[in-house]
DOLUM-792459 format. One record per residue: residue number from 0; residue in one letter; z, x negated, y negated of N, C-alpha, C, O in turn. Coordinates in steps of 0.001 Angstrom, whole numbers, plus 500000, padded with zeros to 6 digits. Atoms other than C-alpha are relative to their C-alpha. Last residue first. Layout:
BEGIN
     n   res       nw       nu       nv      caw      cau      cav       cw       cu       cv       ow       ou       ov
   NUM     A        Z        X        Y        Z        X        Y        Z        X        Y        Z        X        Y
...
end
This chain:
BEGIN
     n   res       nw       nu       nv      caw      cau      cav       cw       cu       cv       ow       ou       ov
   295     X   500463   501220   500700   740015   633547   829655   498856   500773   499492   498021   500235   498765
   294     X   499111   500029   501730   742114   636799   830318   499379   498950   499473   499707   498757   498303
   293     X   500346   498924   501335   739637   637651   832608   500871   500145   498718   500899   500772   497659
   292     X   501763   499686   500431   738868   634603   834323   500257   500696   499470   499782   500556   498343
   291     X   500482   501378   500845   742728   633545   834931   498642   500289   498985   498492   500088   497780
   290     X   498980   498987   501456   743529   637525   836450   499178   498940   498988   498346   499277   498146
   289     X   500726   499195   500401   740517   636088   839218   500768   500651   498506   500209   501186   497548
   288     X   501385   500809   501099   741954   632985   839244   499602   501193   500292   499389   500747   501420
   287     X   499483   501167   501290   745912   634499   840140   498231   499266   499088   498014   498927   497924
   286     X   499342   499507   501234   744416   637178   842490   500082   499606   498471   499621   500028   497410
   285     X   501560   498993   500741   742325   635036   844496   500720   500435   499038   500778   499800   497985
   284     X   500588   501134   500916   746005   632828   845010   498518   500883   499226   498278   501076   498035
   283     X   499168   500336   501557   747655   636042   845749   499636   498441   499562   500160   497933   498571
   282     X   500697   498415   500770   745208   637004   848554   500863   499654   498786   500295   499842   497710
   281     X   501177   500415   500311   745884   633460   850040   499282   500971   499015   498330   500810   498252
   280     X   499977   500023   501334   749636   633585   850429   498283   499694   498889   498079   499198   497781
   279     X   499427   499059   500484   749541   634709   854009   499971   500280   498601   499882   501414   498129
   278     X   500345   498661   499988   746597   633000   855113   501324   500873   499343   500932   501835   498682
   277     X   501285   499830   501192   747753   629765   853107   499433   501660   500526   499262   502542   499684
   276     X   499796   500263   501475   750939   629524   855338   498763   500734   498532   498810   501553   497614
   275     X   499287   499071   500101   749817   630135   858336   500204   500471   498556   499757   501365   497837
   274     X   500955   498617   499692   747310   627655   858349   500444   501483   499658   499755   502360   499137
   273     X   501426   499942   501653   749758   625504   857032   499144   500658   500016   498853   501280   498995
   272     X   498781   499496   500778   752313   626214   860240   499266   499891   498266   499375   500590   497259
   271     X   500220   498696   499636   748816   625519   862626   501272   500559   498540   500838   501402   497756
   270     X   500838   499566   501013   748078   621977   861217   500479   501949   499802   500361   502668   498810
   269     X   499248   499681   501717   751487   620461   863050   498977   500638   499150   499506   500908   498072
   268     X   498506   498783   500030   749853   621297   866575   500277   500238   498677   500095   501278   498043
   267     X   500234   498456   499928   746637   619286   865399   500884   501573   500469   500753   502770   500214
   266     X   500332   499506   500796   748680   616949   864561   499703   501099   499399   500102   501867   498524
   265     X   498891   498934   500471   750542   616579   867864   499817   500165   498423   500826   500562   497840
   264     X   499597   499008   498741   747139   615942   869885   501410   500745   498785   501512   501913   498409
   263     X   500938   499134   499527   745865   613549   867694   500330   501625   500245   499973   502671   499702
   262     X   500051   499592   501329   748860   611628   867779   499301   501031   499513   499947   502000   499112
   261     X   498702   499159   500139   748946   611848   871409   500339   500329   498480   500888   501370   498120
   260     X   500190   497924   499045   745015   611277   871974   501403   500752   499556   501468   501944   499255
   259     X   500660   499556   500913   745710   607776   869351   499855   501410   500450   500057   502392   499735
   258     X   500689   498795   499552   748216   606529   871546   499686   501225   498937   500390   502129   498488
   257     X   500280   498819   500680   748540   603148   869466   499510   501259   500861   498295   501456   500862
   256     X   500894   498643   500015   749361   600203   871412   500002   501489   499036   501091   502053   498919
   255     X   500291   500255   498666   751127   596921   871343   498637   500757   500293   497519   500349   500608
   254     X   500273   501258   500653   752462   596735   867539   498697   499893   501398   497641   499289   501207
   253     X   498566   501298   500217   754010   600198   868421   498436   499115   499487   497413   499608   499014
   252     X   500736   500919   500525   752182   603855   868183   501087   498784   500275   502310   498923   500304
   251     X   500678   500389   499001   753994   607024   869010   499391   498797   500236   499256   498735   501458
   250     X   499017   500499   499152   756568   606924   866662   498737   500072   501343   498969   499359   502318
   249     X   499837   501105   499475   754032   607622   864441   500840   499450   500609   500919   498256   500320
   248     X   501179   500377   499359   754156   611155   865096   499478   498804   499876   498638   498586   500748
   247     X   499637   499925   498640   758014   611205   864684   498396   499542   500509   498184   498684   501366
   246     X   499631   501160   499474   757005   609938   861035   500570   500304   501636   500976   499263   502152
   245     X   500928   501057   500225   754602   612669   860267   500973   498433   500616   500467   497565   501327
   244     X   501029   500383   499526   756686   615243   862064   499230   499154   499679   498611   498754   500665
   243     X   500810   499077   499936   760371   614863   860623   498261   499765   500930   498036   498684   501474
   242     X   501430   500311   500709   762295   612363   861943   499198   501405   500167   498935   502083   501160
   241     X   500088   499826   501108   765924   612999   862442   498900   499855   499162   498850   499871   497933
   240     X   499575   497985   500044   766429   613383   866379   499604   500258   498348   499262   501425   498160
   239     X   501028   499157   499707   764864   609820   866352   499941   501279   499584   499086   501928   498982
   238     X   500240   499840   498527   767628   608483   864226   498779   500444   500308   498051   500817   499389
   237     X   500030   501142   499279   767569   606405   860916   499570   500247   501699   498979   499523   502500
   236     X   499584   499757   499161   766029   608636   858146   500277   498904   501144   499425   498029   501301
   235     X   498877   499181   500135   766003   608093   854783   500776   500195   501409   501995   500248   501570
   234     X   498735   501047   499977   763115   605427   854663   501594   500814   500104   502571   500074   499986
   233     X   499876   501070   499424   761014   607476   856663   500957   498989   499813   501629   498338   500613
   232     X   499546   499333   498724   761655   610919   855297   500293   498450   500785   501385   498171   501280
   231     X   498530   500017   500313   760687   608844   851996   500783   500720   501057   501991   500559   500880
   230     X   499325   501573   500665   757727   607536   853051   500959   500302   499436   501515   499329   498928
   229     X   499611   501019   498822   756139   610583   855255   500961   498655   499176   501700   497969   499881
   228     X   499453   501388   500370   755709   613815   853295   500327   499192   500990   500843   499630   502019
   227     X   500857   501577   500031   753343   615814   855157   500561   499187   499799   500384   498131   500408
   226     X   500321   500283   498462   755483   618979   855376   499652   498772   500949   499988   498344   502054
   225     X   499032   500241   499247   756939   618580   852188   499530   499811   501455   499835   498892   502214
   224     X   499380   501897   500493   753958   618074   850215   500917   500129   500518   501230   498939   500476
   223     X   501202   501507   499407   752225   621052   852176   500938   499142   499735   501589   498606   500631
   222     X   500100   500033   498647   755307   623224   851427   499309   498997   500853   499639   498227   501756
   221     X   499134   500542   499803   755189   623008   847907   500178   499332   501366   500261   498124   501584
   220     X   500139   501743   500432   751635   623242   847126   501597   499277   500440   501753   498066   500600
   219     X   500729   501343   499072   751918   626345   848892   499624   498739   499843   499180   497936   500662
   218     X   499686   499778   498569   754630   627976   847675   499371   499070   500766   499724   498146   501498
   217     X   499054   500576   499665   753524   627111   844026   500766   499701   501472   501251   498601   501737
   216     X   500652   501390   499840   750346   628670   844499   500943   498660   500035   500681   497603   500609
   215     X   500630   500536   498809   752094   632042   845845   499699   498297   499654   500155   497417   500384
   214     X   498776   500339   498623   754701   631772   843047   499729   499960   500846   500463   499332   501610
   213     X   499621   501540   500179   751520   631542   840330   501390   499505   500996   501709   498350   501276
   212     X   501154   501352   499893   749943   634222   841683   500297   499222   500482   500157   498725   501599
   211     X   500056   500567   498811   753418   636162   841543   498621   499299   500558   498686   498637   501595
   210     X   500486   501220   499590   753422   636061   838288   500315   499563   501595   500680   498499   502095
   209     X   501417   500069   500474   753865   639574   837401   499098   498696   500038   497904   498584   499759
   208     X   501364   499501   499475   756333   640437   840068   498693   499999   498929   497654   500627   499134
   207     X   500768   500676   499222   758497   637702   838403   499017   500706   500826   498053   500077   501263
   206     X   500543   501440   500225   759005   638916   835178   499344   499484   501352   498164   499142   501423
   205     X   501479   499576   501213   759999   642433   835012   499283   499075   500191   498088   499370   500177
   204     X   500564   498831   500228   762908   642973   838132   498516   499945   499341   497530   500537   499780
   203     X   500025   499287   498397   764226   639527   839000   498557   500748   499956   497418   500374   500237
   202     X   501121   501587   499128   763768   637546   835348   499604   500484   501314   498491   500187   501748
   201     X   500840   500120   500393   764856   641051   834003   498856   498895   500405   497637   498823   500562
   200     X   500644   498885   499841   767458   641398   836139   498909   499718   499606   498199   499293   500518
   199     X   500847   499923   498559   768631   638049   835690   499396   500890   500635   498716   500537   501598
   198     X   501326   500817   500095   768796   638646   831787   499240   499797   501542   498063   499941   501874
   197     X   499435   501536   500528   770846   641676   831965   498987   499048   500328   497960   499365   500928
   196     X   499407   500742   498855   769324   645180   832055   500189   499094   499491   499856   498895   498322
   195     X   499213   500523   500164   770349   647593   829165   500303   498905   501531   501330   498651   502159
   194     X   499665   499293   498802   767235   649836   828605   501040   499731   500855   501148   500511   501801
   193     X   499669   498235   500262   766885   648351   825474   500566   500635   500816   501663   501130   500556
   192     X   498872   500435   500911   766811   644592   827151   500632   501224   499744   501657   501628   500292
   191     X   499356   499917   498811   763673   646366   829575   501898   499477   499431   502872   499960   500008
   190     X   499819   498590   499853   762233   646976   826209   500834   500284   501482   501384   501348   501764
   189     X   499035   499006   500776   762623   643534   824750   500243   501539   500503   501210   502172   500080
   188     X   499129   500989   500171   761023   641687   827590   500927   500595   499307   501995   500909   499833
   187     X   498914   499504   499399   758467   644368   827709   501286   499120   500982   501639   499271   502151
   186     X   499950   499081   500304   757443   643152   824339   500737   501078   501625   501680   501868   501588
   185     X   498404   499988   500166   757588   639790   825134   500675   501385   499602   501886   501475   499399
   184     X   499357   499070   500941   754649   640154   827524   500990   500103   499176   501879   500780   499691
   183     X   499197   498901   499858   754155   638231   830518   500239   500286   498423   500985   499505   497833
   182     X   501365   498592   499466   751293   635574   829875   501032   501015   500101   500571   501792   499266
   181     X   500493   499537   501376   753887   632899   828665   498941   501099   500529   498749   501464   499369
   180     X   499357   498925   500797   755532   633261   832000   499809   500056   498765   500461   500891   498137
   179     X   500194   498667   499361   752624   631553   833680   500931   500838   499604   500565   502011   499675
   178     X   500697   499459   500392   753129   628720   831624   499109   501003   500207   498127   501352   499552
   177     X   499552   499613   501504   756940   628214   832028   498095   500838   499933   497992   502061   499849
   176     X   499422   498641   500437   756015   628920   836019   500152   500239   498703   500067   501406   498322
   175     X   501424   498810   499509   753453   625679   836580   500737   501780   499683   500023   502716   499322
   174     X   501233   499749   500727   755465   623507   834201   499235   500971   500242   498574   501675   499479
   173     X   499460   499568   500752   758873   624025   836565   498475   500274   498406   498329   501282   497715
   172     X   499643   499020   499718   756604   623333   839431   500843   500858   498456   500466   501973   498095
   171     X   501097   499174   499883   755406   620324   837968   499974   501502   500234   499197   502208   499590
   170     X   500503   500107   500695   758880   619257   837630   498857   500419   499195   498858   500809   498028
   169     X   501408   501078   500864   759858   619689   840306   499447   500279   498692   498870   501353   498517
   168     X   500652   499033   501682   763071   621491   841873   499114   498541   499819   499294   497351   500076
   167     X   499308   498740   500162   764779   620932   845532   499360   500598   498657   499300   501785   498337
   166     X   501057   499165   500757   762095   617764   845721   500537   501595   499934   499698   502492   499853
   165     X   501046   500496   500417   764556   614778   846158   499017   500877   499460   498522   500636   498359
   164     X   499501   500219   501931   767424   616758   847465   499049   499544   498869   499093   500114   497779
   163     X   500634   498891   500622   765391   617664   850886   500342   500158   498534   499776   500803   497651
   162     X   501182   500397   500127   765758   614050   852996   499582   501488   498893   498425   501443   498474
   161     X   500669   501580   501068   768973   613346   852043   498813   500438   500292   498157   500007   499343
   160     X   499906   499805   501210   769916   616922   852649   499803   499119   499627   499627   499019   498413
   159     X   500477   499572   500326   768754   617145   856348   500212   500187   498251   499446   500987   497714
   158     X   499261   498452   499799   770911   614290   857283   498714   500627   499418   497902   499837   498937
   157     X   499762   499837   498268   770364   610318   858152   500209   501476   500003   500770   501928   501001
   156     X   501009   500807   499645   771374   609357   854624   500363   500549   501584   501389   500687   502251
   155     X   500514   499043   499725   774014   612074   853105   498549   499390   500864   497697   500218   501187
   154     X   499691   500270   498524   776913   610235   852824   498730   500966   500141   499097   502087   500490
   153     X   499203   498707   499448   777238   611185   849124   499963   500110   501330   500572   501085   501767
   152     X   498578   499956   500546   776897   607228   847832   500663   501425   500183   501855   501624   499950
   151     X   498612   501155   499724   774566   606315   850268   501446   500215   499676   502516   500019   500251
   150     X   499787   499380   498728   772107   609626   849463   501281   499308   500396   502345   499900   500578
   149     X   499297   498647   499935   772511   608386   845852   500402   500450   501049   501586   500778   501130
   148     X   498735   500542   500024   771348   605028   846920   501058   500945   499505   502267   500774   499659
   147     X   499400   500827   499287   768505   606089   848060   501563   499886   499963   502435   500141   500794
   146     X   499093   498929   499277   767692   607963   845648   500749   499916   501249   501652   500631   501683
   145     X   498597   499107   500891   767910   605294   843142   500296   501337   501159   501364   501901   501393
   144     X   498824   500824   500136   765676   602809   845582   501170   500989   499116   502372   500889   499364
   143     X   499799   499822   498493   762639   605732   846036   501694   498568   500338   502377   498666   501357
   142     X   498669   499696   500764   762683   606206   842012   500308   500056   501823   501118   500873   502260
   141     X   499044   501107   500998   760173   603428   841548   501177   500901   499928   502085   500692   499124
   140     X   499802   500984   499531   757932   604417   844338   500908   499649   499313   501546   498700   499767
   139     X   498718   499510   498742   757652   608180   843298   500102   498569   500609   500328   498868   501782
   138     X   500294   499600   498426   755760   606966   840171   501116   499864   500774   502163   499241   500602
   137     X   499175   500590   499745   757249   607987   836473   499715   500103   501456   500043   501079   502131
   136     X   500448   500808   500124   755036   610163   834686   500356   498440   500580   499752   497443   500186
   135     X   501672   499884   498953   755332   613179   835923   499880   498688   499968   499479   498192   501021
   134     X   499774   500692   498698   759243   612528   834995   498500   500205   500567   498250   499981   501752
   133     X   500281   501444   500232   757473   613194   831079   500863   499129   501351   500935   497900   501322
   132     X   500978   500803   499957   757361   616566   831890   499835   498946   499857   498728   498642   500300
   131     X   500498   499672   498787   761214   617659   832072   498444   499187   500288   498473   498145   500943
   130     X   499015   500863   499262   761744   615573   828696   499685   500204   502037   499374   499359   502877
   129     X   500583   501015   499808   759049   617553   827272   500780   498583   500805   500288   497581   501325
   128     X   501750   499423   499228   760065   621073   828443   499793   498208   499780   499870   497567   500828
   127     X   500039   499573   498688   763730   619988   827015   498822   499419   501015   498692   498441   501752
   126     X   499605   501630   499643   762613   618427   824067   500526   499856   501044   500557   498759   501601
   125     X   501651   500277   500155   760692   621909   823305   500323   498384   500660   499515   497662   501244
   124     X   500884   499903   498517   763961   623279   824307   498898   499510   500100   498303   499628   501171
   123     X   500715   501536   498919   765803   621082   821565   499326   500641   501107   498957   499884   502004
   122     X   499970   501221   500539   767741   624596   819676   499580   498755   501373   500015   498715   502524
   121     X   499148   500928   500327   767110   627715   821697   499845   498715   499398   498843   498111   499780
   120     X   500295   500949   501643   764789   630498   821519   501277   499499   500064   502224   500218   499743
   119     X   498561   500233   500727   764652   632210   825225   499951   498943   498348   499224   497978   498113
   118     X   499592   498834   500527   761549   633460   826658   501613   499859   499908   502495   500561   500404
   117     X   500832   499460   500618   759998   630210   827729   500255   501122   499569   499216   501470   499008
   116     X   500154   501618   500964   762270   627145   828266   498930   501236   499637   498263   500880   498666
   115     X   498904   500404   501111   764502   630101   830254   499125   499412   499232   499626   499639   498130
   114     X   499287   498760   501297   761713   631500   832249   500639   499487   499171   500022   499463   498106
   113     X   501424   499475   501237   760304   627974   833430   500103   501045   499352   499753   501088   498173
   112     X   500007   500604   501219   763998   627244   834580   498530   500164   499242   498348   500227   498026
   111     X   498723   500040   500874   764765   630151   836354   499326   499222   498787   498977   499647   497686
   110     X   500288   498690   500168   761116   629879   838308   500845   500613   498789   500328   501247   497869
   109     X   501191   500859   501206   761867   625923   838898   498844   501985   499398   497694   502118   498980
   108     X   499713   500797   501090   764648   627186   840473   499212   499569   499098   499427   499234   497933
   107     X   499670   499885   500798   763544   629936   842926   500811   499193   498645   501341   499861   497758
   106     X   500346   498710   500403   760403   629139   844132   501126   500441   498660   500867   500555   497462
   105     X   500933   500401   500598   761493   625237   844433   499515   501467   498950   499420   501535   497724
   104     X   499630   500407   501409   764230   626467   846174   499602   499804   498842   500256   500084   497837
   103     X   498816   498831   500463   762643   628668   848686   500523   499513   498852   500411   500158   497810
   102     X   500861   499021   500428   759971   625749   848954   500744   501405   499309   500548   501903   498201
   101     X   500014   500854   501020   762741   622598   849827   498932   501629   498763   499147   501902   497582
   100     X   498456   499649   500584   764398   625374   852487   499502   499565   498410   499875   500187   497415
    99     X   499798   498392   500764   760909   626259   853913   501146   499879   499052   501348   500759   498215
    98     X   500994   499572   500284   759385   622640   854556   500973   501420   499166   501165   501634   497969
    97     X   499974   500953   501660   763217   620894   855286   498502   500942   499655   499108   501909   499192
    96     X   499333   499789   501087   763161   623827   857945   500484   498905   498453   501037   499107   497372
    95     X   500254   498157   499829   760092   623844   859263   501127   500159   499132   501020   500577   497979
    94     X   500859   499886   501087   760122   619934   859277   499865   501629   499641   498902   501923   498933
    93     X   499468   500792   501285   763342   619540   861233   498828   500710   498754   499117   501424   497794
    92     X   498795   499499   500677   762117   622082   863849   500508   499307   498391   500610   499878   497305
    91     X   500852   499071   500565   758787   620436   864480   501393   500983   499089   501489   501326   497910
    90     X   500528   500539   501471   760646   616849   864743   499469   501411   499246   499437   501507   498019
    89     X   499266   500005   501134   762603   618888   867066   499570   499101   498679   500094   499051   497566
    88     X   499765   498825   500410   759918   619876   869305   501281   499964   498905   501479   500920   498155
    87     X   500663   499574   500559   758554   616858   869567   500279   501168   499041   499955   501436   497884
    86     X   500080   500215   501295   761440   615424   870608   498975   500603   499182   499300   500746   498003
    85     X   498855   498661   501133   761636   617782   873498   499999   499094   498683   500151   499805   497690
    84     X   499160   501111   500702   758053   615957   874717   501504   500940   499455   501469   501914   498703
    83     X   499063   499908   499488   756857   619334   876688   501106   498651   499567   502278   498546   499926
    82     X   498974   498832   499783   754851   620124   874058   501202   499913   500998   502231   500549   500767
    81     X   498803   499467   501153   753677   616706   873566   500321   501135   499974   501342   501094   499287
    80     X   499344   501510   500269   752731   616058   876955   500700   500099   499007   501929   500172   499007
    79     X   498855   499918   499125   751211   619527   877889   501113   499354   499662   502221   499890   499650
    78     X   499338   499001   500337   748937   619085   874899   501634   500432   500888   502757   500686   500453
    77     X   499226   500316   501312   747497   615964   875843   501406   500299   499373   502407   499666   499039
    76     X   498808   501173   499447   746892   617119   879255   501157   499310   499124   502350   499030   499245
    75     X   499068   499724   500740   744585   619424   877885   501604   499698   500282   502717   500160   500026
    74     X   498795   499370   498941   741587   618343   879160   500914   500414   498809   500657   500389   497605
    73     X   498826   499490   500660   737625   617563   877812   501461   500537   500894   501366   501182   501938
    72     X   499442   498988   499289   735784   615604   879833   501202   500046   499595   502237   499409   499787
    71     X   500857   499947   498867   733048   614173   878293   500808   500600   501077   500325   501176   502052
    70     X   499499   500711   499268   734366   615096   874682   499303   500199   501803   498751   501208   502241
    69     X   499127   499029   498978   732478   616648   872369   500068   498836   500814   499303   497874   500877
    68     X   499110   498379   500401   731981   614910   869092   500751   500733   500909   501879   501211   500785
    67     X   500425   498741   499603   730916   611362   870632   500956   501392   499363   502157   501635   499483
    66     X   500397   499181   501174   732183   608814   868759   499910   501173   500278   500396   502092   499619
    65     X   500937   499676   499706   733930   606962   872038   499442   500933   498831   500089   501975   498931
    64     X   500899   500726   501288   737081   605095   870443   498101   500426   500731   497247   499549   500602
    63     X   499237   500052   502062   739540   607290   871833   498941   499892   499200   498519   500587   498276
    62     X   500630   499118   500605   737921   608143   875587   499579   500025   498451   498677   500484   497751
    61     X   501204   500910   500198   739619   605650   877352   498610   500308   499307   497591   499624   499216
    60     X   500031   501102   500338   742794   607303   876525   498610   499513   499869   498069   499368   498773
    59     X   498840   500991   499717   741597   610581   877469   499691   498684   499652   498553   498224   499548
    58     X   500691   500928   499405   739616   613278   875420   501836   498878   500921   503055   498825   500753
    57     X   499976   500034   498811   741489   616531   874210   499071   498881   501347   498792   499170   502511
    56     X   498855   499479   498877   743356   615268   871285   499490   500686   501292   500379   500755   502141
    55     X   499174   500955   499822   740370   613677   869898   500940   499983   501260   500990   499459   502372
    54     X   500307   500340   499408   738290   616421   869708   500641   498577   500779   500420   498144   501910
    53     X   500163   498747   498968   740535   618366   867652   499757   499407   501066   500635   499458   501927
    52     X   498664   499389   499654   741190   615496   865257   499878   500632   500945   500341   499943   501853
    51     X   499138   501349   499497   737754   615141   864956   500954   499621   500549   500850   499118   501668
    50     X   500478   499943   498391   736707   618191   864532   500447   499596   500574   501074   499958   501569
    49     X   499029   498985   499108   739490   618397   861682   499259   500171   501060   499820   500719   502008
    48     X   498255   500247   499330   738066   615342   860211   500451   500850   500792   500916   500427   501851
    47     X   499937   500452   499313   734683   617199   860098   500793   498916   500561   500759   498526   501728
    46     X   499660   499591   498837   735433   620119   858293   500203   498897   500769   501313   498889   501301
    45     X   498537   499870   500139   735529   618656   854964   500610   500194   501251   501724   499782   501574
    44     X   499628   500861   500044   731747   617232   855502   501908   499945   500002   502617   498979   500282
    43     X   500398   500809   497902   730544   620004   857479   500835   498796   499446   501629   498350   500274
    42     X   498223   499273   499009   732280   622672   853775   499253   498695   501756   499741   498844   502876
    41     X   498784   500404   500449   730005   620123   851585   500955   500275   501004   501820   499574   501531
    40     X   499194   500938   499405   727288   620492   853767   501414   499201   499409   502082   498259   499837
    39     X   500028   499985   497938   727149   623862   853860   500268   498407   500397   500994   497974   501292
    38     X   499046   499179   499662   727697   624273   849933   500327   499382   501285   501360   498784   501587
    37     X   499490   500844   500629   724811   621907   848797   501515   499954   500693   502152   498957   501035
    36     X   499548   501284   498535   723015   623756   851258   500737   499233   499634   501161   498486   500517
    35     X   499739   499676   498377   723869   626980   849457   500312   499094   500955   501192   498974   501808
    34     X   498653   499733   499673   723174   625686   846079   501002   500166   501049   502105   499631   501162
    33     X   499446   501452   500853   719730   624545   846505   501644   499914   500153   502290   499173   500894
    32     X   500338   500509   499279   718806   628047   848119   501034   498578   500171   501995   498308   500891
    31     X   498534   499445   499090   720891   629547   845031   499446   499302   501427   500463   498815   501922
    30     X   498895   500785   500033   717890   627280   843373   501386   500566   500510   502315   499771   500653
    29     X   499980   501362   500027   714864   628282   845316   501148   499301   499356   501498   498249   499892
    28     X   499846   499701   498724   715586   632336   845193   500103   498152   500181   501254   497755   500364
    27     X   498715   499607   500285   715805   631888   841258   500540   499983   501751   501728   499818   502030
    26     X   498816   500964   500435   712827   629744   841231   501386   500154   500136   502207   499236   500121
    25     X   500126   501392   499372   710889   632083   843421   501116   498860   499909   501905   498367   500715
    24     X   499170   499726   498804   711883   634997   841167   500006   498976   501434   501009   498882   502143
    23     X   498571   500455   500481   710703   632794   838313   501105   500687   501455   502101   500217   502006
    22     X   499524   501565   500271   707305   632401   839918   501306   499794   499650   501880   498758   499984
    21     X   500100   500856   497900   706689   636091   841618   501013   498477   499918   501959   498062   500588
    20     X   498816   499091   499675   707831   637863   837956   500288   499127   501721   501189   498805   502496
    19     X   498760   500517   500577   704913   635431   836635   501649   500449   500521   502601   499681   500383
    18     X   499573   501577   499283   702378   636281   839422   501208   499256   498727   501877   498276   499055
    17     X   498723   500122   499389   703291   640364   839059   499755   498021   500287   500532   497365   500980
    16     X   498591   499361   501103   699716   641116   838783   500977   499124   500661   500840   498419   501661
    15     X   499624   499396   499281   696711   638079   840473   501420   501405   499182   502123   500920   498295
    14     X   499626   500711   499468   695844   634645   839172   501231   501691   500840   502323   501597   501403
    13     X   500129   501052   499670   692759   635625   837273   501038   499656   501289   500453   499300   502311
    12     X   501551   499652   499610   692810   638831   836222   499937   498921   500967   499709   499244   502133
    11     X   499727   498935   499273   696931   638793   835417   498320   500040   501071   498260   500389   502250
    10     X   499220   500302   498710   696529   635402   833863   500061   500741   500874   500074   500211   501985
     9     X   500524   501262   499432   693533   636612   831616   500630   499806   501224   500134   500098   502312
     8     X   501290   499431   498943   695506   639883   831042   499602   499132   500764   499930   499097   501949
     7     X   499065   499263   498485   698827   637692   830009   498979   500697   500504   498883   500497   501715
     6     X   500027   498708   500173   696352   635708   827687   500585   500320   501564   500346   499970   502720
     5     X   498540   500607   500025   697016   631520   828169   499804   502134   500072   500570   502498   500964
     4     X   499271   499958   498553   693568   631164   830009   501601   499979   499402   502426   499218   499909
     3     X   500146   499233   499358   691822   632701   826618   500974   499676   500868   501949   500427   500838
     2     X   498399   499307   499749   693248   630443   824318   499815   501381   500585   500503   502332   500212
     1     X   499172   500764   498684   690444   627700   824147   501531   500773   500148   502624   500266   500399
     0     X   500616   501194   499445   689241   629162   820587   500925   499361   501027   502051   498951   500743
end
């Protein structure tokens, strides 16, 4: 009674074969659809600072505060200007090497010490590890007067080592390797022991080509935050010759005027050494969440 129009024949007679297989495949085509644009304008909305930026640096002055995307007459005048600025070129220097020196270290110290707190059994390491973690907790404003005054007291204010002592090892960093060397094996930990290498061998040799993921993602989280950093480069440093790029690039700017095209302009220079960056170490980030997924 009244349960004919529910019969898969019925439906089939009626509304055609294949119309259920039609409807969900529909749905399935309709929500990756869904997904997609969700996608597209997520990546227009990330992108479009960096148009910005782009477009910026080749408009002139009177140009700045015009919205327009493309510029009405685009130049590259900009470019000339700060490339041929020679400060420019040594703010780029400074930061290249405070960027790579603070990262090299970072790699290898906070690499040492996440091995040690994790394939070694010693008395208080757990008070260690938690002692290390609990500076997360402690904002970078409240320790910007102590280092300070460290730099003061080793003469080091105004130099490439006041501004790179501060993040030579982190914290985070030291978290992000202990728990990427719990995934290595202790088994060939002991067997490489057998075989009679010494511990830095083993940290060298066994250990770290298996987390190298986690030494690409480290790399590049390092690097950025050095590159960018601006408020402690700032208070550290006194000369021109000594400003890295975020604070050389407000040096453009006074109380008077802001040349917004030149800022602009030597941003989008400074983006290119991060670009770099991430393409090289990008196949070993996939890596690292694809290993993630299958051991999860």
């Amino acid at each position: 009674m009244g349960t004919t129009a529910t019969y898969p024949g019925e439906d089939h007679r009626h509304r055609g074969p294949g119309y259920r297989q039609r409807s969900v495949f529909d749905a399935a085509n309709l929500g990756q659809t869904v997904r997609w644009l969700l996608l597209l304008i997520g990546g227009i909305l990330m992108i479009m600072p960096i148009m910005y930026m782009i477009s910026t640096s080749l408009k002139w002055p009177h140009e700045i505060y015009d919205l327009a995307l493309i510029p009405n007459e685009p130049h590259l005048e900009n470019y000339w200007f700060v490339l041929e600025d020679g400060r420019f070129f040594r703010w780029f220097v400074n930061s290249i090497v405070i960027a790579a020196a603070t990262t090299l270290s970072n790699v290898l110290f906070d690499s040492l010490v996440g091995y040690t707190l994790c394939k070694f059994r010693f008395p208080g390491r757990y008070l260690v590890f938690i002692a290390i973690l609990s500076t997360l907790m402690i904002p970078t404003e409240m320790l910007v007067i102590p280092w300070y005054l460290m730099s003061q007291s080793f003469g080091w204010l105004d130099t490439h080592w006041g501004i790179m002592f501060p993040g030579l090892m982190t914290a985070f960093g030291t978290f992000l390797m202990k728990q990427f060397f719990e995934t290595v094996p202790d088994d060939f930990i002991e067997a490489a022991r057998i075989d009679g290498l010494n511990e830095l061998e083993i940290w060298w040799r066994i250990a770290m080509p298996l987390v190298r993921p986690a030494l690409a993602a480290l790399a590049i989280f390092v690097f950025l935050g050095n590159w960018t950093a601006f408020i402690w480069p700032l208070i550290v440093t006194n000369s021109v010759e000594m400003y890295t790029l975020p604070v050389g690039l407000s040096s453009f700017g006074d109380e008077a005027d802001v040349q917004w095209e030149l800022i602009m302009t030597g941003a989008a220079i400074s983006t290119l050494p991060t670009l770099v960056v991430f393409l090289i170490f990008q196949r070993f980030i996939i890596r690292g969440v694809v290993m993630a997924g299958l051991k999860g």
